[in-house]
Every structure is written in C-alpha cells, then in structure tokens.
N, C-alpha and C positions, 0 to 999 in steps of 0.2 A: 606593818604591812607583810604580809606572807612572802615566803620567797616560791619568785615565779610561777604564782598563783593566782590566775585573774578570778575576782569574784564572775562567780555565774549569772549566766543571764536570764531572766527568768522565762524567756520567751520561748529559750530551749531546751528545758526541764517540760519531761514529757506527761500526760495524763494517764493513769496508767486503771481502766477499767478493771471497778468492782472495791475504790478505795476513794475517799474523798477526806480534804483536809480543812479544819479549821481554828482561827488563833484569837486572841485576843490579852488586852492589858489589863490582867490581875492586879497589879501593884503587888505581887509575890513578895519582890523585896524591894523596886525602884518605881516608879510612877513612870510610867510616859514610854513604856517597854514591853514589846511582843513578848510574853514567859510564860505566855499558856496556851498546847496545839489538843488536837483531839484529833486522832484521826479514825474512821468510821470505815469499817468492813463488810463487804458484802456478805451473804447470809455460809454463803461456798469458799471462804479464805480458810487455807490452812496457815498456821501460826509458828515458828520454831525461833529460838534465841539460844545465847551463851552470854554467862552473866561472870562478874567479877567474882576472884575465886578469896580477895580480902573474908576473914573471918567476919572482921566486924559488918558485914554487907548492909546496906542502907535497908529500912522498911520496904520500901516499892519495890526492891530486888525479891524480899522474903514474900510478899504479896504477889507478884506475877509470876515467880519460880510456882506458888501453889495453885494459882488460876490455870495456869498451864495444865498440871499435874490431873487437876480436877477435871479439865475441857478431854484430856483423853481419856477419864475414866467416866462421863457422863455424856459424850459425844455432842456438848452445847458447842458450839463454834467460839470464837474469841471476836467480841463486835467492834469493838474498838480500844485503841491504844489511848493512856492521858498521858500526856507528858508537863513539866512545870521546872519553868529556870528560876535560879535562887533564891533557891532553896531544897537540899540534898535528902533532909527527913532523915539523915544518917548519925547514930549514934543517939536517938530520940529513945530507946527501949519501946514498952508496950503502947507508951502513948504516942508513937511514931506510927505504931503498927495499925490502928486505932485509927488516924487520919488517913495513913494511906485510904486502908477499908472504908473510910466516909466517904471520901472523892470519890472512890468505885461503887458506891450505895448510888451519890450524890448522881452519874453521869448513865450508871445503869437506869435511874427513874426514868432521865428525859431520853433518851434511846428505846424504853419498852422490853429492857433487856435485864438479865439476873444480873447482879453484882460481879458473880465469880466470870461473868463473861465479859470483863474490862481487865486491862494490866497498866497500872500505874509505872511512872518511870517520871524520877525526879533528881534534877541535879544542879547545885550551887553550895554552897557554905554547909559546913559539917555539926555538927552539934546545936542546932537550933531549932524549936518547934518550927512543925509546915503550919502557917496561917490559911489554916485550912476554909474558913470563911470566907476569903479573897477567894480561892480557887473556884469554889462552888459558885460565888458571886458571877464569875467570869467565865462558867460554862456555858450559857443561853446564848452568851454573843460567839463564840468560838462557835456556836454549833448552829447559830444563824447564820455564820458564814462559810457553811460548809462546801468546796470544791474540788474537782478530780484536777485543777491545774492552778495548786495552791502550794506548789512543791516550793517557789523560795520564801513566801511567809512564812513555811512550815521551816523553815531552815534558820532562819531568822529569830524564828519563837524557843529554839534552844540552845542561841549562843548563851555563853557567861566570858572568858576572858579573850574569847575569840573577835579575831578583829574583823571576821568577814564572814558570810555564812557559805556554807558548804552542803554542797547539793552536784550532784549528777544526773544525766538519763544518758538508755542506750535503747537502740532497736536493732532487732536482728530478727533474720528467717532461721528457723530451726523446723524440718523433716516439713518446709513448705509451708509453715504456719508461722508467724507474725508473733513475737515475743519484746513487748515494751516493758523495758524497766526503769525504774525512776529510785533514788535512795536521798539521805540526807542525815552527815554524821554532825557533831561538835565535840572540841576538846581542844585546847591547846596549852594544860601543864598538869602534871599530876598523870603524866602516860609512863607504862610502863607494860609489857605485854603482861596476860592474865588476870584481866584485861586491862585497861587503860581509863583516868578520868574521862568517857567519852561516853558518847551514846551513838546510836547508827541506826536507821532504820531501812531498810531496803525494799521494796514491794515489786512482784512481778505478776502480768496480768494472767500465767499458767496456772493451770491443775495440777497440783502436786501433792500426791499423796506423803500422808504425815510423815512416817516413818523415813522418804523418800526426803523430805523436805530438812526432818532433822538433822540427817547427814551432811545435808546440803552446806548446811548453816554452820557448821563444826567444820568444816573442809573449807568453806572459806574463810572464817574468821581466824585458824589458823595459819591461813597462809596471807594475810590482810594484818588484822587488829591486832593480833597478837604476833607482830611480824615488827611492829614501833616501840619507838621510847622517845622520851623527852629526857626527864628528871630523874627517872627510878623509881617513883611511887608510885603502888597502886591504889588505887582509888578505890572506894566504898559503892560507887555506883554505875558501873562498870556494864553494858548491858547492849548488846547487838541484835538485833531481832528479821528475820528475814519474812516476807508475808507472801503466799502465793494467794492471789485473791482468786482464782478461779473459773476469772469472768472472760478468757481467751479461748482460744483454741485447744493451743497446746497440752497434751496431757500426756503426764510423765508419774510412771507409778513401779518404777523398780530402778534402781540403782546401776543392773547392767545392762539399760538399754544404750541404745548413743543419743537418743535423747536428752537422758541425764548427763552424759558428757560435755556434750555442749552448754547444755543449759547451765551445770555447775562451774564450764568455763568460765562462761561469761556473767556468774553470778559473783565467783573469785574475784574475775576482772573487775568491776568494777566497787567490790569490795574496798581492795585495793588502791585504787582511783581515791578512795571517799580516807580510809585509812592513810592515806599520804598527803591528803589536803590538811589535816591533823597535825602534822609532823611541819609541812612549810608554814601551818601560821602557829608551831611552837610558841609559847612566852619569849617574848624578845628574841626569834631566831635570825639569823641572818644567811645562813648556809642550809642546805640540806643534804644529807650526806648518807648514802649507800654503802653497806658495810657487807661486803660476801667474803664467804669460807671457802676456802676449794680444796677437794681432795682429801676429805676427812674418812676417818671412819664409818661414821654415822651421822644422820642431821643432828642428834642431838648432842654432838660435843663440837658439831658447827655451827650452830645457836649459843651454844655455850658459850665459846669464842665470841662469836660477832656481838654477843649481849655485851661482854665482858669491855668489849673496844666502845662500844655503843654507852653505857651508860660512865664511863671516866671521866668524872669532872679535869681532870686535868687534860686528856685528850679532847675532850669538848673544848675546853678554854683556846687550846691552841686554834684550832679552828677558828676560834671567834677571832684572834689574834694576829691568823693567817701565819701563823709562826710552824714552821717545818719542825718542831721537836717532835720529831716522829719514835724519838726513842718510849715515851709515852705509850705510844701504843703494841710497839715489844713488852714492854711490863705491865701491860692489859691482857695479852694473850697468854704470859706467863703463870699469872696466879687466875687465869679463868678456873683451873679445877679438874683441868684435863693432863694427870698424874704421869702418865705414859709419855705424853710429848716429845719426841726427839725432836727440840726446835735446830737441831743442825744442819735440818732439810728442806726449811720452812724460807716460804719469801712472802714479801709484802710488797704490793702497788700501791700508788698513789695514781690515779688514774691510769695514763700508760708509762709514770715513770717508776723504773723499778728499786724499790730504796734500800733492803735490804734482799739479800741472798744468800742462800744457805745458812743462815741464821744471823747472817752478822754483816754488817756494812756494805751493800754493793761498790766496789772499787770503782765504779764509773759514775756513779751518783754525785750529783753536785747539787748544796743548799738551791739554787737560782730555782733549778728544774721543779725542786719540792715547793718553793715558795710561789713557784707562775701558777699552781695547781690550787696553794692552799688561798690565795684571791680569789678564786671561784665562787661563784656562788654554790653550786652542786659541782658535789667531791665524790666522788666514788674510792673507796681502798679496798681491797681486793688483798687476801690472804689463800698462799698455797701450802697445804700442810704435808702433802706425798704421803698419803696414810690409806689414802682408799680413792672414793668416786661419788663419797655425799658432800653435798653442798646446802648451804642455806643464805639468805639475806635477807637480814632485817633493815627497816630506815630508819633514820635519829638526827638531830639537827644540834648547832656549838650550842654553847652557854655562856650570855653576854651580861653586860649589868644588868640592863631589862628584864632579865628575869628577876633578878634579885630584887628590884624596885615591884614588880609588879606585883609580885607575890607578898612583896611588904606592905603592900597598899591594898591587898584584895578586900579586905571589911571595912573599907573605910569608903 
C-alpha cells in the first residue's frame, strides 16, 4: 500500500481537449491485464520528452528519441503515443529495434498516419523479446475504445510492480484563458534520478510552441523525476513526455513571456505530484522521506549530498527500523564527494529536531526525540552546510524486506 497515497479517482482526472485514450488486454506477459494504452493526438499537439541517460537504453527509447528527431525535421506532428507493460524490449539488440518499428508500422496503418509519427514506449522485464503479435493483436480494441476521459485506465494499463495507479489533473486560469492538465506516471523500483524505471506522460490542452515546449519538459523533469530514488538503479526505460495538444486557448510561444512562467509552474507542479506518487508506492515502502540541503555552494554538491543520504541502504534500513542511528547518515554526507567540506559547520534535522551541530553531537539531542520522528510515516532531514545559499531536495523512501522479496519474485 503506498504511503499516504489515496488511489485516484477516476471521476476527478480531467479530460483534457485534442488527446483521447485507449487500452486493452494484450496478454503482453499476464492474461486477464490492462498492458496495452494508445494514446491519440490531435493534428496541433506539440510533443517534447526526456529519456533515461542508461547506455544500454531499451529499443522504444532509441525508436522515439528518432521519431522525435524526424517530426522536427519533416514538420509531420507525432499522432499518437503506444505504450505496453511487460515487457521492456530492453537489451533485445536489432531484433528489439525491429519490433518496436512493427507496433509503429502496425498502429500508424489503422490511424492513417506514417509510422515515424508514433513513439513507442515499453516497460516490464529486461532481456526478453516484445511478443510483438499480441501487441498488434490488441490495437483495434485499445483504439475502439478510445476517450478524452480515460485518464485512469490509462494509468492502470502501465502499472508493472506498482500497487495502485497513478494519475493526476489540475485546472487553472492562466492570462484569462482556461488551462486543463491531466498526467499519469508508473514506477515503483529500479528509480533512480537520470531517469528512473518510470514513465510519465503529462498532457496540456495549450499551444506551445516546440522549442518553448522542450524547455518546458527539461525544467520539470528536473526539478520532478529526476528529483527521486528508490533503489539506486537506473533503469533502461526511462521516458517522460510532456504533450501540448493545442486544442485550448492558451498560447505560449516564448520562454520570457509570464505565460510561460506559469504555465511551466504548474507544469513542474504537478510533475512533481505524479514523481512522488513513485516514491510513496516504492517496493515495499513504508516511509517517505524528504531529504534537503541548505546553504551549499551550488545545487550541484546539494544533490550530491541529498543523493548520497537518499540512496544508503543502511540509512534507508534505519528508517524502515525507525532506529535513530543517525550517525549513518554523517557518513552519507561524508563520502558524497564534496572534497572541500568543512563538516565543522554543518547541522542535521530530523524534522524539527536538531541532531547534530556543528558537526558533531547536539548536546541537547535525546534518542526519545530522534526515535518520536523516526515512527513517522513522512520524515523530512534537513542538512545545513554554511557554504553559500543553493539548496536542493530530492524524495526517497526506507528499504524494508518487501523489497527484497519483491524483486525476488518479479519473473515469477
């Protein structure tokens, strides 16, 4: 069960004009299991993502990174997204590549549309051909049930060890015009920022110009997707996609308008949202836990840090444990990598209590205080490094048996 995570409802996931969604039971890899969505673009969407930066990257990554590549040099729009749960198509070589390409031959036919104007996106088990005959089998019905207020079967059709689906909407007025957004990630082990085993799709009913649009999408998955950890691993299929379909009012075609201010607010926002639903239905989590740097130099030796406290199996265990060995996470910040460090200046919270100071022991700190904190469900730590005025947080959850059971059990 996610912590403090109520499944969505699907009554409140919003329809979001000029995108319609549809799913259906391939038998991918299970009988009797939504694994296969499609979602359908109107003629006006522009398209931008950010993809896992693993070398090994799954076919559907190397197939949609070029469709992409192709749609701006040939001005075809991107008509629809296929998406398909387990099974990853990662580590398949040429004959991965080759299936991807078929599904997108396979979904271009019945849409009326070229091939290079589909982006495949698949994910479950790693090293196994995609039964790419099932997929094709199970496009007619995903695309006979196609609707603009199908956001939680669409959420549903891409879990793999996730225990609940994950989906948001928001609406907002932006410069007097009406801006519906609706999104829907999955992922819950194998996260790690750059990117994370997850996928995310977000759709907004604006005009946004490409160029305007790709920023967009890199500005929030930075401060969002790649902002988590579960486990440490990055994953092969790694893939965020933001979609401005067109069919609104709003239109936003330069980076310093305040248009785009807002609009990329609350594109972060609920990035964010969708990136941390990730995190509370972790493999086996029980905690969710917020990790910020303060007072660094730069973000990036406050990432450093916070990675460093974040991915500790042994600071995670304590978590699971609720056990205040907080010295654990002193010798997380120690060997992060940040050479310079005077930790003689450095404190650590544990929500409001302060554990250590000026590098060493708070004299006022008592086990009771650490241990009322570490039964929480959601933990916040909070590290002050007196070095400057950049800060960063990332989120990450303990590591309990369940993990270790789950992941022992995933092929079976």
């Amino acid at each position: 069960m996610a912590v403090n995570s109520p499944v969505p409802v699907a009554a409140d996931l919003l329809p979001v004009a000029g995108i319609e969604l549809g799913h259906a039971e391939a038998g991918v890899r299970k009988a009797n299991r939504k694994d296969l969505l499609v979602m359908k673009l109107a003629p006006s969407a522009t398209v931008a993502g950010v993809f896992t930066q693993n070398r090994f990257c799954a076919a559907p990554v190397q197939v949609s990174k070029a469709h992409l590549a192709a749609a701006e040099i040939s001005g075809e729009p991107i008509r629809a997204l296929l998406i398909n749960t387990g099974n990853a198509n990662a580590g398949t070589g040429e004959a991965g590549l080759a299936a991807a390409n078929a599904t997108c031959d396979a979904l271009a036919e019945l849409l009326d549309c070229h091939a290079a104007q589909i982006l495949p996106f698949s994910t479950g088990v790693i090293l196994e051909p995609l039964p790419v005959e099932r997929i094709i089998a199970g496009l007619p019905l995903a695309i006979g049930n196609l609707k603009s207020d199908n956001w939680f079967n669409a959420a549903e059709s891409i879990m793999t060890t996730d225990t609940q689906p994950k989906a948001a909407s928001r609406s907002l007025v932006i410069a007097g015009k009406t801006v519906n957004f609706s999104g829907i990630s999955k992922g819950a082990g194998m996260i790690k920022p750059n990117m994370a085993t997850m996928l995310g799709f977000l759709a907004i009913d604006a005009k946004v110009a490409q160029p305007v649009l790709e920023k967009m999408v890199r500005q929030a998955a930075d401060r969002s997707f790649n902002c988590i950890t579960i486990d440490g691993d990055t994953s092969t299929n790694d893939s965020f996609m933001l979609i401005a379909t067109g069919a609104g009012e709003l239109e936003v075609t330069s980076v310093d308008s305040p248009e785009y201010a807002e609009l990329a607010a609350a594109v972060t926002d609920i990035s964010q949202h969708l990136a941390q639903m990730i995190i509370r239905d972790g493999e086996g989590a029980t905690k969710f836990i917020t990790v910020t740097v303060e007072q660094g130099q730069n973000v990036a030796e406050c990432r450093k840090i916070a990675y460093s406290i974040a991915h500790s199996p042994l600071v995670k265990t304590a978590f699971f444990a609720s056990d205040p060995n907080l010295g654990r996470i002193l010798a997380a910040i120690g060997y992060a990598g940040v050479d310079d460090l005077d930790v003689s200046k450095l404190d650590l919270y544990l929500d409001d209590v302060l554990v250590a100071k000026n590098g060493g022991r708070n004299p006022e700190y008592q086990e009771a205080d650490g241990q009322r904190v570490m039964k929480q469900s959601e933990i916040t730590v909070r590290v002050q490094l007196a070095r400057g005025d950049a800060e960063a947080t990332i989120w990450t959850c303990d590591l309990s048996h369940d993990y270790v059971s789950i992941n022992a059990d995933y092929r079976s």
